[in-house]
C-alpha positions in Angstrom: 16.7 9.0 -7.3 17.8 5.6 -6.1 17.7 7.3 -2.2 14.2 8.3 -2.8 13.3 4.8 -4.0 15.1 3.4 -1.1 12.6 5.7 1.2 9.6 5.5 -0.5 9.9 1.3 -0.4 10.3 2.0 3.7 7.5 3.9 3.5 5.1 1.4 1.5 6.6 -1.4 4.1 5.5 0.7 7.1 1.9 2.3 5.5 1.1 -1.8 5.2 1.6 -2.6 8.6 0.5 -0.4 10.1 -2.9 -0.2 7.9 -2.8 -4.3 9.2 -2.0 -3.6 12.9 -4.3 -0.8 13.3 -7.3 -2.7 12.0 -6.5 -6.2 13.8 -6.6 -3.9 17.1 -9.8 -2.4 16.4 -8.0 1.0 16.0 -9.5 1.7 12.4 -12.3 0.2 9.8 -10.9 -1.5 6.7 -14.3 0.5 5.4 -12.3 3.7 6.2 -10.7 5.7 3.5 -7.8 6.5 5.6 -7.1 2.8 5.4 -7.5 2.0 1.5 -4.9 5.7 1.2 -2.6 3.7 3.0 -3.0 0.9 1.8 -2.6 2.3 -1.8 0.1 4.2 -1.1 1.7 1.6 0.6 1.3 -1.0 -2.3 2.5 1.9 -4.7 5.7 2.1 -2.7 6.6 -1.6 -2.5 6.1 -2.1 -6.5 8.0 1.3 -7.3 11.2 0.1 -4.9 10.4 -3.7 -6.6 10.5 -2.6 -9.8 13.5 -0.7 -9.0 15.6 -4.2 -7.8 13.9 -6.5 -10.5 11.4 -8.3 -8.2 8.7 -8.5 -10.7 6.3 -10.8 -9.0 6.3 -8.6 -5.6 5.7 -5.7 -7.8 2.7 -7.1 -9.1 1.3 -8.7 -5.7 1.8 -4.7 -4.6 -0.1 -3.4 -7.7 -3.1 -5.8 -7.3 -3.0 -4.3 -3.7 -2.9 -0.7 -4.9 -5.5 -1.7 -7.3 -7.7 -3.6 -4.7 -7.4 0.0 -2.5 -8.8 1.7 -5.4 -12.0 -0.1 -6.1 -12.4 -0.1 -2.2 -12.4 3.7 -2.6 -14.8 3.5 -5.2 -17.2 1.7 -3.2 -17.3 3.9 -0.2 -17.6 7.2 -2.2 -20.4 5.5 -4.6 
């Protein structure tokens, strides 16, 4: 379990910057879904391996992001 952890903390780090380089070069829309998944997912990640090592505060900076993602979802589907 602590190996997927370990992975899934690598993924969160690389699914937010990549979400932040691909919109700073024009590449994709912050008002496109495929950014707020990634952006959720990637917050998700961070708090889980966070959590995981004790580093409560970065765990809930990643949460509010995750949560942030979601209500952006909610506006582009409603």
């Amino acid at each position: 379990m602590k190996k997927f952890i370990e992975i899934f903390g690598w993924y969160g780090t690389v699914a937010i910057l990549l979400t932040y380089s691909l919109a700073i070069f024009s590449v994709i829309s912050p008002t496109n879904i495929w950014y707020q998944i990634l952006n959720i997912t990637g917050g998700i990640g961070l708090a889980t391996l966070s959590i995981h090592k004790k580093a409560y505060q970065v765990a809930v900076v990643n949460i509010l992001w995750a949560i942030v993602g979601l209500i952006a979802i909610l506006k582009l589907i409603i």
